[in-house]
N, C-alpha and C positions, 0 to 999 in steps of 0.2 A: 911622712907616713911610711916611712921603714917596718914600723913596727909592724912583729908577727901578732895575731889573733888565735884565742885555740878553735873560736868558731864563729864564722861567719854565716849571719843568717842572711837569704837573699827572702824579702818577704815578711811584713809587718803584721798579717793577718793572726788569728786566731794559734793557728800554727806554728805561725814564726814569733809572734810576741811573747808566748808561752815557754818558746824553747830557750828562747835570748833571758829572759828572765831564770830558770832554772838554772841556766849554766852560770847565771850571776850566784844565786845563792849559792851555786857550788864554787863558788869561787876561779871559775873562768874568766878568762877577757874574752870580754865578744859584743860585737855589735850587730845592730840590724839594720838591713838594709831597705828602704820603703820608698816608691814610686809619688807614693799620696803624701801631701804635706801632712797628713795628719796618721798615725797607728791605725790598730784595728781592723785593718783589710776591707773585704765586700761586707765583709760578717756586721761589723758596728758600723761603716757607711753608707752603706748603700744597702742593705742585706737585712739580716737576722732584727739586729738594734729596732732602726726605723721601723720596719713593717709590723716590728710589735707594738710600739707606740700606736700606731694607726690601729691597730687592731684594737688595739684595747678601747682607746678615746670611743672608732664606732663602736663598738659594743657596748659603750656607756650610753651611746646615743642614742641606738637603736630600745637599749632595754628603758631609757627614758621614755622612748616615746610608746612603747607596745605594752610592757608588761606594769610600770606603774601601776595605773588604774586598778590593775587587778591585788595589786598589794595596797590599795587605801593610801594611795598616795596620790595627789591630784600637781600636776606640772606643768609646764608649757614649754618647750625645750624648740632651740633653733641652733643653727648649726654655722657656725662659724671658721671655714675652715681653712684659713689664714691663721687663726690663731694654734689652730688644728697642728698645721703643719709646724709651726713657730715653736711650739710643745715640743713635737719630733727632733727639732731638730737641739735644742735647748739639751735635750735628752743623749743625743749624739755627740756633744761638743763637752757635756760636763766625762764623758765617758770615756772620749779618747783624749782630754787632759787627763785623767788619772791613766791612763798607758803612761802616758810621758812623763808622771810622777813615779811610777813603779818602776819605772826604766832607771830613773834619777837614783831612787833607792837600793836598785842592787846593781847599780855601777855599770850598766846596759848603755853603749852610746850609740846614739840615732843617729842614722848618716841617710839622707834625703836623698833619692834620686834612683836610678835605674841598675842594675849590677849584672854585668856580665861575666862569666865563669873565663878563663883566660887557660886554666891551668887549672889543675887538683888543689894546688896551692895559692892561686890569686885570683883576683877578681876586679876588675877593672870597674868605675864606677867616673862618668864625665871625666874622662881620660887618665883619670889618677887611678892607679894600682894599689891594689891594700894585699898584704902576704897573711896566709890563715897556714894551721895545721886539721882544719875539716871547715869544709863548705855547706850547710844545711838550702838547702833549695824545699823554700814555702811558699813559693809564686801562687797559690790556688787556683782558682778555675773563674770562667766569664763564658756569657751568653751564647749558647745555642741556637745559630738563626737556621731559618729554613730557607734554602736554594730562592731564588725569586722573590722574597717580602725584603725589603728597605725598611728599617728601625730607623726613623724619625725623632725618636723620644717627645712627639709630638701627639700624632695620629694614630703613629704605629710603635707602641714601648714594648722595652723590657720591661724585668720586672725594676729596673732603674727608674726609668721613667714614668710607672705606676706610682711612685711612690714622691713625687714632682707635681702631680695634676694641679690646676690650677682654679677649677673648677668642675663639679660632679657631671661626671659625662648623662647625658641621658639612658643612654644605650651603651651595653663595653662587650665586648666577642673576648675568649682569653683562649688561646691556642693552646690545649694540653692541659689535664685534670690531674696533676700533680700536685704536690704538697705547695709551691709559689703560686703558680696557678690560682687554687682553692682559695689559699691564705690572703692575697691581696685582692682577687677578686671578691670577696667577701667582704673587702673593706670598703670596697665602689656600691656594692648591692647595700649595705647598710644604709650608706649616705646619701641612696637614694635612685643608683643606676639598675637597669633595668640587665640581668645578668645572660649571657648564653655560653656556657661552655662547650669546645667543639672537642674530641678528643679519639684517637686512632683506634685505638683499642675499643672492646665492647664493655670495658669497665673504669672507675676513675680510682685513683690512686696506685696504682703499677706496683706490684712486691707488698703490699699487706695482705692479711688476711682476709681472705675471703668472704666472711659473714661482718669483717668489719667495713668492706667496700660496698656491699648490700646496705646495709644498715645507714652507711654515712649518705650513700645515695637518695635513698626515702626521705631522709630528714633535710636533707639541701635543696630537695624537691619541696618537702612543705616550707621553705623558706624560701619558694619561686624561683630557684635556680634553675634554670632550664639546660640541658646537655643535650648533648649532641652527639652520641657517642656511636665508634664505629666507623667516623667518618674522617675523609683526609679532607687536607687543605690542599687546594693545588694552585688558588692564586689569592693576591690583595692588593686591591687598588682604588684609589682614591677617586674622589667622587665629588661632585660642588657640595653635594647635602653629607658625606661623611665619606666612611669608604667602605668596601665592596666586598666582601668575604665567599671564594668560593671554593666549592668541597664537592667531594662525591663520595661514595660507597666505598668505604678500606677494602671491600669483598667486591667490588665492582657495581656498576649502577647509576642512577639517573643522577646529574649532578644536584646540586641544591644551592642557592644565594644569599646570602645573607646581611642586609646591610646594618652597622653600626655608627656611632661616632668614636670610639678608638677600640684597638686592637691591642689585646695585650699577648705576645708572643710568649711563651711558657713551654719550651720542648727542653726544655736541659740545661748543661751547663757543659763545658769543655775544659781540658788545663790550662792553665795562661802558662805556657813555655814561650811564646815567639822574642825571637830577641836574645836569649839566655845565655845562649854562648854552647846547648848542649851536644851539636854536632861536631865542632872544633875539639871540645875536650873528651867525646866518644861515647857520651853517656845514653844509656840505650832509654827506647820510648817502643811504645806499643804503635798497630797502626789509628788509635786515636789520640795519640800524644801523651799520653798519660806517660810517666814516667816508671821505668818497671826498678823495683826495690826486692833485697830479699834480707827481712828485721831492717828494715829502713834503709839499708845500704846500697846505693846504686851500683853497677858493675865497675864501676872506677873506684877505689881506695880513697878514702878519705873525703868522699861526695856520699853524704845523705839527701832523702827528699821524705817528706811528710805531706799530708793534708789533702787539698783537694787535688793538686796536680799529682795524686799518685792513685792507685786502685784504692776500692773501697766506696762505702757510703759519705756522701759528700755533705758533713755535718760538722759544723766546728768544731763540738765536744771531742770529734773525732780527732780531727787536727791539734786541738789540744792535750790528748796523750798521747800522740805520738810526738809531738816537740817538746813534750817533756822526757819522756821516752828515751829519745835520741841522745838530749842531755845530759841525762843518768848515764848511759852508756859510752857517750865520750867521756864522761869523767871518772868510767871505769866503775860502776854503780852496775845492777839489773834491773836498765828499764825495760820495759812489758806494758804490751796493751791485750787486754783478752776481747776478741773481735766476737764474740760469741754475746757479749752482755754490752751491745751500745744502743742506748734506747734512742727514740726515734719519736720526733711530735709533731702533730699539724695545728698550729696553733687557729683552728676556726673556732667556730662555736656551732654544739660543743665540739670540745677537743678531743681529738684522737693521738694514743701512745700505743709504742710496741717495744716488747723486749724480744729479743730469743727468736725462736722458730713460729711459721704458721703451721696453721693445721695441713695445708699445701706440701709445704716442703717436708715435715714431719711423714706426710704418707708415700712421698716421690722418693725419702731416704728407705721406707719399710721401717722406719722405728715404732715401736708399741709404745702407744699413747695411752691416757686418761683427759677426759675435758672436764670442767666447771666450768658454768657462768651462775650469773647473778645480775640482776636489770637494777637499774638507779632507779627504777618505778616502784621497787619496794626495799627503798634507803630512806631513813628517817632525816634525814638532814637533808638529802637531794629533793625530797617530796616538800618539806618545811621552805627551801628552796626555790621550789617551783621550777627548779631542772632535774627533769625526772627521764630525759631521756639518751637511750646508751645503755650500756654494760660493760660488766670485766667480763674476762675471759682468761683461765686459766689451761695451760697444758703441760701436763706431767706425762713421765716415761710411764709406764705400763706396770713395770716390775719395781723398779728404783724410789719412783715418788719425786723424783729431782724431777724442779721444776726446769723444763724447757723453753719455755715460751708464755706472753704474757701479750694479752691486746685488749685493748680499753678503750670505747667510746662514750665521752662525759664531760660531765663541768668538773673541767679542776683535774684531769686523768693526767695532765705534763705534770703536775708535782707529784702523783700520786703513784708514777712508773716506779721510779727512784728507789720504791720501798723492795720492788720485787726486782729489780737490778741487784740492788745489795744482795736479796736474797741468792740470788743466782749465782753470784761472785763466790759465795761460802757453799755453794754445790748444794743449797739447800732441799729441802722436799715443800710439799705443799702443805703438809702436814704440821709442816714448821709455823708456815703464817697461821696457817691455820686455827692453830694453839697458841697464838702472841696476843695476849688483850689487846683491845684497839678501844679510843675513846669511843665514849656513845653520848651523843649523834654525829659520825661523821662520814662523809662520803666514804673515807677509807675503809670503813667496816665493810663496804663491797669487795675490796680486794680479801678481806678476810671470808667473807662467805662462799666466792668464786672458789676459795682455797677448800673450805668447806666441802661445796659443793661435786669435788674432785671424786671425795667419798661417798658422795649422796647423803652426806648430812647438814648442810646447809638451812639454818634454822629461822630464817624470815624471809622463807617464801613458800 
């Protein structure tokens, strides 16, 4: 193992699979380094992958059992969720064998195990030294616990362990009204658990849009979600009948008890550095560990980092152009990521997207805006549907018409961001969508009206 490397990737995830592959079609040597017998990092294991399998299957199950009827369809549906999970995982295994083939075809070789930074130029790995001329560090991030709760992956999970259950809890508490939080919690509430989310803040979803936090809240409440909001957690303990969830007033105040059968913990995520080697070799971190980069470059020469162990919104996609990014630019290419246009989804039901700025940050800048919305309550396809509820939302400069920002709550709005990303990418105006025929009937002609609606000409409503 003499051999130099032009990049080594520490980190198999979303980030680093992406980068290791790029630098293959650019015809670099490089390999990636991964912990997990298998690619794909938290993202396709434990993460992203899974939790949408589950999402989906309930929301086949739920909309079997609720809305049938109402479309002339007569069913009997029962829930199986053995095979449930068997699906999930079936879905995970066919996904990161195709990592492992992708790696095979642009000449990417996988070296299994832990890697630590030695040097700018090595990196040690189960005692053997591998020599690199650039180091990419894509370690990503892992759970966020809170002072005094023990994760169990039993009683008390991550969202790991959510996504493991063995059986439908009766009861499930989820600490923190975040996008994980939301998303898997809503895969227990379909299947039959009885949901409370607790959550510090006086609103759920943290950094979106304002009227989109409103709106999503209403609609999770008529799906019996119950919140809890405002409120901290200050202990959780087990109990012969489940365990014991207690809280008081984030503002101060009487405390409050709550007992479930599991706890699903939901406040964050952190960077996985521990182990790394980054003090030795001098590579600067924030005080949450996050690694500080400046165009991907850490303060050391020839140490890059990407993804979730660096600043930024902690999303694969993200991670994905910047390990691409990084690639380009080792091989002497212009990679670029525009931090300005990375959309953003919670995949419940229905689903929430965002591009761009809120209306929030738009007014805390002082930028002159314009708004459009448009309800999926009067969309011919969403109402044919019988998901009619949600809207876009569109925001434009004031003067320019370039659209800034874009927030959408609806069936189908994760595919339907994408259109108004591109538009953003080309600096477009509203003006633009606005005037692009869109088929009819389809939920997208809301984004087109939203667009519309920017000018108050908006024509079906």
């Amino acid at each position: 193992m003499s051999e130099t490397y032009d990049i080594l990737v520490i980190g198999g995830g979303p980030g680093g699979y992406n980068c290791a592959i790029r630098a293959g079609q650019l015809g670099l040597k490089v390999a990636c380094i991964e912990g997990r017998k298998t690619l794909g990092g938290t993202c396709l294991n434990v993460g992203c992958i899974p939790s949408k399998a589950l999402l989906h299957a309930s929301e086949m199950y739920e909309t079997a059992q609720n809305d049938f009827a109402g479309m002339g369809i007569k069913a009997t549906v029962e829930l199986d969720l053995k095979t449930m999970m068997g699906a999930k995982e079936q879905t995970v295994d066919g996904l990161t064998q195709g990592i492992a083939f992708l790696f095979k075809k642009n000449k990417v070789e996988h070296i299994n195990g832990f890697g630590k930074i030695v040097d700018a130029n090595t990196v040690e790995i189960d005692g053997k030294t591998l020599k690199t001329k650039n180091i990419v560090i894509a370690t990503g991030s892992e759970v966020a616990t809170l002072p005094g709760v023990d994760i169990d992956e039993k009683q008390i999970v991550s969202s790991t362990g959510a996504l493991e259950l063995s059986k439908v809890p009766s009861k499930m508490l989820v600490i923190g009204a975040g996008v994980i939080g939301l998303e898997l919690g809503s895969v227990w509430r379909r299947l039959g658990a009885e949901l409370t989310v607790v959550e510090y803040l006086d609103h759920i979803l943290p950094g979106m849009d304002g009227e989109v936090q409103k709106q999503a809240t209403r609609i999770f409440k008529k799906q019996k979600v119950k919140f809890e909001l405002g409120r901290k957690v200050t202990g959780v303990t087990k109990s012969k009948s489940g365990v014991i969830v207690t809280t008081e007033a984030a503002a101060g105040g009487k405390p409050k008890e709550f007992e479930t059968d599991i706890v699903l913990v939901c406040i964050g995520r952190r960077p996985y550095t521990d182990g790394l080697g980054l003090e030795t070799v001098g590579v600067t971190t924030d005080q949450r560990g996050f690694v500080e980069t400046d165009h991907f470059k850490t303060n050391v020469a020839g140490i890059w980092a990407v993804g979730d162990c660096t600043h930024g919104p902690m999303l694969a996609h993200k991670a994905e152009d910047e390990g691409v990014a990084v690639a380009e630019l080792i091989a002497g290419k212009a990679g670029h990521v525009n931090y300005d246009v990375i959309p953003g989804v919670v995949y419940t039901k229905p689903e929430i997207a965002c591009v761009g700025k809120t209306t929030e940050q738009l007014k805390e800048a002082g930028i002159p805006f314009k708004v459009g919305k448009f309800p999926f309550a009067a969309n011919s396809r969403a109402r044919a549907n019988h998901e009619t509820d949600g809207f876009v939302k569109i925001l434009a400069h004031a003067e320019t018409d370039e659209i800034l920002g874009a927030h959408m709550i609806g069936a189908g709005v994760g595919e339907m961001i994408g259109e108004v990303a591109l538009a953003m990418e080309f600096r477009a105006a509203s003006e633009d969508i606005a005037r692009t025929c869109h088929a009819h009937p389809t939920c997208s002609e809301a984004v087109r009206q939203a667009c519309m609606d920017v000018e108050k000409w908006a024509m079906q409503m």
